[in-house]
C-alpha positions as CSV (number, residue, x, y, z in Angstrom):
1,X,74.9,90.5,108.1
2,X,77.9,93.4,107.2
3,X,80.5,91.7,105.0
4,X,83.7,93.7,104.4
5,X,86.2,93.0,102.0
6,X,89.6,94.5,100.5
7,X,88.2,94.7,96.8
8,X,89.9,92.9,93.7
9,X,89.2,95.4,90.9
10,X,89.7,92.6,88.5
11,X,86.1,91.2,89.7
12,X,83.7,92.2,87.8
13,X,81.2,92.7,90.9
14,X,83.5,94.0,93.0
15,X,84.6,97.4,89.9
16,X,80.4,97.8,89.2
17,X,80.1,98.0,92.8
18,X,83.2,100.3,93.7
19,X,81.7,102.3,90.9
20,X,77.9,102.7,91.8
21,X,79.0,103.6,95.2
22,X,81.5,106.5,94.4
23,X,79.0,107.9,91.9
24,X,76.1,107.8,94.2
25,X,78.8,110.0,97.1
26,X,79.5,111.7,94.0
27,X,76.0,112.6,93.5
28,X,75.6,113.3,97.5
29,X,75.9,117.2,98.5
30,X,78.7,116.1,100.6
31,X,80.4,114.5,97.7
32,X,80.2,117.6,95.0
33,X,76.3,117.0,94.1
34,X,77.1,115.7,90.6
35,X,76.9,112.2,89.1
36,X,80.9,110.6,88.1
37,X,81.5,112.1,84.4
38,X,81.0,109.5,81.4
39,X,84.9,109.8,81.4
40,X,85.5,109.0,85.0
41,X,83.3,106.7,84.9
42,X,84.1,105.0,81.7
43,X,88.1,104.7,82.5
44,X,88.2,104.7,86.7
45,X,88.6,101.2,86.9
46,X,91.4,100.9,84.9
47,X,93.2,103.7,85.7
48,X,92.9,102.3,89.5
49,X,93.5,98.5,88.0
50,X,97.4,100.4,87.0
51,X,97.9,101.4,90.5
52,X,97.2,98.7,92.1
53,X,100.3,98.3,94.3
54,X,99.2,102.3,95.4
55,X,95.3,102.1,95.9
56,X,93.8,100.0,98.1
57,X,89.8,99.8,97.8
58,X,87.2,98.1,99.9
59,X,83.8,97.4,100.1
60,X,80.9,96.8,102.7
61,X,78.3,94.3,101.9
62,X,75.3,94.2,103.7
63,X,72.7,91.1,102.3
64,X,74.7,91.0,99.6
65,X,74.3,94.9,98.6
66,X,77.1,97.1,98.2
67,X,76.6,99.3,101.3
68,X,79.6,101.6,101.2
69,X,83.0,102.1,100.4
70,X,86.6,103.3,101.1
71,X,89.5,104.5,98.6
72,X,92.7,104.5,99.7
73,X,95.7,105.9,98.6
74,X,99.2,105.0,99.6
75,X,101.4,108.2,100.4
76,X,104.2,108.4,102.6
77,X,105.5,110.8,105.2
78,X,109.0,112.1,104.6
79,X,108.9,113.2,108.8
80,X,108.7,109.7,109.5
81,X,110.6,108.2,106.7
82,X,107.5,105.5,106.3
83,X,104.6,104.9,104.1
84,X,101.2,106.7,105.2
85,X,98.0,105.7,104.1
86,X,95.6,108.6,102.9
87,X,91.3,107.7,102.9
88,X,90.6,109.6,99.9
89,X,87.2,108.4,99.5
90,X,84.7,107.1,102.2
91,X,80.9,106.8,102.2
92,X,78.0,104.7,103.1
93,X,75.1,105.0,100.6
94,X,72.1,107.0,102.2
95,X,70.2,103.7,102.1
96,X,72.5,102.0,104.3
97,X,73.2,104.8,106.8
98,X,72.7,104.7,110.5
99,X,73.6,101.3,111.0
100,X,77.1,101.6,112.4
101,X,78.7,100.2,109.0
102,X,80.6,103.1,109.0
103,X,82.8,102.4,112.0
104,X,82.9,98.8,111.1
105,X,84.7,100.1,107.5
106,X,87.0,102.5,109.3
107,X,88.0,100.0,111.6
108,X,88.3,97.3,109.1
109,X,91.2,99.9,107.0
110,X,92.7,100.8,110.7
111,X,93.6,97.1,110.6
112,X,94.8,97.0,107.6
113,X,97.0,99.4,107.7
114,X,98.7,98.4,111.0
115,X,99.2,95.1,109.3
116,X,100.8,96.6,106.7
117,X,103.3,98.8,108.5
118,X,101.6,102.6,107.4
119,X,102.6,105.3,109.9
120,X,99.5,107.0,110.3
121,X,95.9,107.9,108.0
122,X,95.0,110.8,106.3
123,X,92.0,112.0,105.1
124,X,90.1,115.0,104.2
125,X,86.5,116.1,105.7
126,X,84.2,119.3,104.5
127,X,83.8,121.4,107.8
128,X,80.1,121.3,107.2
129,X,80.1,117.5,107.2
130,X,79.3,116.8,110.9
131,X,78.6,113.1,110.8
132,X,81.7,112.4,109.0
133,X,83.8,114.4,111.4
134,X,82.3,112.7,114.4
135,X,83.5,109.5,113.4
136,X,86.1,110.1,112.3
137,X,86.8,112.1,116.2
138,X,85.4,108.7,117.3
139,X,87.9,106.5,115.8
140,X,91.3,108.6,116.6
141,X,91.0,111.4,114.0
142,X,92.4,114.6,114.9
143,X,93.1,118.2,113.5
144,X,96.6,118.3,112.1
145,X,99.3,120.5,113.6
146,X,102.8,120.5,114.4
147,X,102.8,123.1,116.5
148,X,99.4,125.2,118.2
149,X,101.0,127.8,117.7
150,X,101.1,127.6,114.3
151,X,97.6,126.4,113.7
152,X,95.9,123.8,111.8
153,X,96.7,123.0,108.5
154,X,94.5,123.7,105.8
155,X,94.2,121.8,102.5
156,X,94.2,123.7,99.3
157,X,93.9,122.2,96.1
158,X,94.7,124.1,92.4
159,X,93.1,122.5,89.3
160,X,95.3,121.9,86.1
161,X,94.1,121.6,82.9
């Protein structure tokens, strides 16, 4: 039985879970291929704990396992002069995959963020990530673009020190 909750950070279970599951989609080729550093994952939990108002995390249970997970971060869209909800992180742990959890947890946020009056999702994918895409092309996802002429928009990222 698939059990999915809006997690409370402040439960014990529900930080070690959040945590296990981001490092193992850290760990994942499609999630950089490297374990959460000690510092990350030392001080993640409280750092998200502060921005709880801003972050909204779930979690999918299945048996009582942690099964996958979803980070969300609250933005907002100056076009449409209303808050946006970006899906910063998403993954189901390779034990756990193929079993349609996946659209359960991306309907489960669609929900939530109807119900609490977001504009539209974000989210990133790697091009080479073809299962990802395909869901999220199966739930509504699409390219952004204001105008085709113009193109798609590309996300860039610079690293500060």
């Amino acid at each position: 039985m698939l059990t999915l909750i809006k997690a409370d950070l402040h439960n014990p279970r529900h930080a070690q879970d959040l945590l296990q599951q981001l490092n193992a989609y850290a760990s994942d080729p499609m999630g950089g291929g490297a374990a959460l550093s000690a510092y990350s994952q030392a001080n993640l939990i409280v750092e998200l704990q502060k921005r709880q108002t801003m972050v909204h995390t779930f979690l999918a249970y299945e048996a009582e396992q942690a099964a996958a997970f979803a980070i969300c971060v609250e933005g907002f869209s100056t076009f449409a002069c209303q808050p946006l909800l970006n899906i910063h992180d998403f993954a189901v742990h390779p034990d756990f995959r193929g079993r349609g959890i996946s659209h359960r947890l991306m309907h489960s946020i669609c929900e939530f963020a109807q119900q609490q009056g977001y504009c539209k999702l974000t989210l990133e994918v790697l091009e080479g990530n073809h299962p990802a895409r395909q869901l999220y092309l199966s739930q509504g996802f699409a390219t952004y673009e204001l105008d085709p002429a113009m193109g798609g928009a590309i996300m860039m990222q610079k690293k500060l020190s």
